[in-house]
C-alpha positions, 0 to 999 in steps of 0.5 A, spaced: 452 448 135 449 455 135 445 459 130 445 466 129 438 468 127 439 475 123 433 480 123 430 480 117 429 472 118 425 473 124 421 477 120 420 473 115 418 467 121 414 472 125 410 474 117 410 467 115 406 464 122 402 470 123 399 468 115 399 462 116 395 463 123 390 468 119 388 463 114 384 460 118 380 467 120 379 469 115 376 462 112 371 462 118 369 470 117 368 469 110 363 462 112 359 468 117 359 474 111 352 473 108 351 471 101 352 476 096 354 477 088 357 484 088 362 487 092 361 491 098 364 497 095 361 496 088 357 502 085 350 502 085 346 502 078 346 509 074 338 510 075 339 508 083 345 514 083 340 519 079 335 517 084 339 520 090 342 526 087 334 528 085 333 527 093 339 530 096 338 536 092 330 537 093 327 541 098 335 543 099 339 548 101 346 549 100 350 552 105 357 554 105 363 558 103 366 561 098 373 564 096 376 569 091 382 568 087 386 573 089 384 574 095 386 568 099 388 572 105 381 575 106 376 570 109 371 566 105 365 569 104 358 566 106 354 562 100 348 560 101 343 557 095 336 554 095 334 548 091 327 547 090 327 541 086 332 536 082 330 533 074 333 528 070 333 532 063 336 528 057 343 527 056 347 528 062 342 534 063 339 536 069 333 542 071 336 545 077 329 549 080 333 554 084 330 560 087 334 566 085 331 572 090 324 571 091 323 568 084 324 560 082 328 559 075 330 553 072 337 551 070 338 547 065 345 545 068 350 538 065 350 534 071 357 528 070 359 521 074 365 520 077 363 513 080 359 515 085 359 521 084 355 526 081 358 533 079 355 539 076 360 540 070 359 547 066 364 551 062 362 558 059 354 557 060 350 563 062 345 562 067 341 568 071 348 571 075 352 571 068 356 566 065 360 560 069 365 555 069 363 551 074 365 544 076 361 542 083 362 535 086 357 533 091 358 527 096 354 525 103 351 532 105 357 536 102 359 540 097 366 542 094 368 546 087 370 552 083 368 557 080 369 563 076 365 568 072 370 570 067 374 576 070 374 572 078 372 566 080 375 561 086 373 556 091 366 553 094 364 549 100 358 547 104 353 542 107 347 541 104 341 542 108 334 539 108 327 542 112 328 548 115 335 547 118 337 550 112 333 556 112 334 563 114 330 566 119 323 568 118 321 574 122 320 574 129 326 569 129 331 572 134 337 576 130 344 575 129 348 578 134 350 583 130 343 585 128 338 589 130 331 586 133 325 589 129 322 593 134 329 598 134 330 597 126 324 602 126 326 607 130 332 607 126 332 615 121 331 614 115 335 614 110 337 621 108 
């Protein structure tokens, strides 16, 4: 007598002894895990979260690239902002110390949770620059979002950087490919 073993009934032979030998191995790998009474993918506590976004954006600056709506063919243009420090405020608030040019200037800006994931969230608020509607994520050392001011707006992305990997040159620094050294600069005409 012979039997004709169809495709899907050796599949389901091949499936059903690979489940059966991975029982065993799992059992054993989870004797070896150590102890714990939360998942390993579990978020931690609010005030850990909060504590981290205040340490990420400290002594921080955000580098990166923004587009316009309208202009997708155009190249994104470089963004750079500094972040002095980070408080929890009340609420969902949070002072956001940023220097605006020369100047530090706090901002008051709503900062939300998507899990573990903080997100400056702000509709029609005037800040320093105008009025914005912002939502912003920020996760590992990035950043990603949109923006818009009313009349334009687009799309921002970035790292964020601490020390001064972030900071721009100081003088004496050696200049962008495209930029004069300071001894030539000041022998450039004045302006008429």
């Amino acid at each position: 007598m012979q039997r004709t073993i169809t495709l899907s009934s050796f599949v389901l032979a091949v499936g059903a002894a690979l489940l059966w030998s991975a029982a065993p191995l799992r059992a054993a790998a989870a004797a070896d895990a150590p102890a714990s009474d939360k998942p390993a993918d579990a978020i931690p506590d609010r005030a850990t979260l909060e504590k981290r976004f205040a340490d990420l954006m400290t002594n921080a600056t955000l580098v990166g690239r923004f587009t316009t709506h309208g202009k997708e063919d155009a190249p994104a243009k470089e963004d750079r902002y500094t972040i002095l420090k980070a408080v929890k405020a009340d609420g969902d608030n949070w002072v956001i110390t940023a220097k605006m040019g020369p100047v530090p200037v706090d901002l008051t800006l709503p900062v939300r949770w998507a899990g573990d994931t903080p997100m400056i969230q702000m509709t029609n608020q005037k800040i320093v620059m105008g009025t914005f509607t912002v939502r912003i994520m920020f996760y590992g050392n990035h950043y990603a979002g949109t923006w818009d001011a009313g009349d334009h707006g687009g799309l921002m992305w970035g790292r964020i950087e601490h020390g001064d990997a972030g900071a721009k040159p100081k003088s004496g620094a050696a200049p962008k490919p495209d930029e004069k050294p300071a001894a030539e600069k000041s022998k450039d005409p004045a302006p008429k």
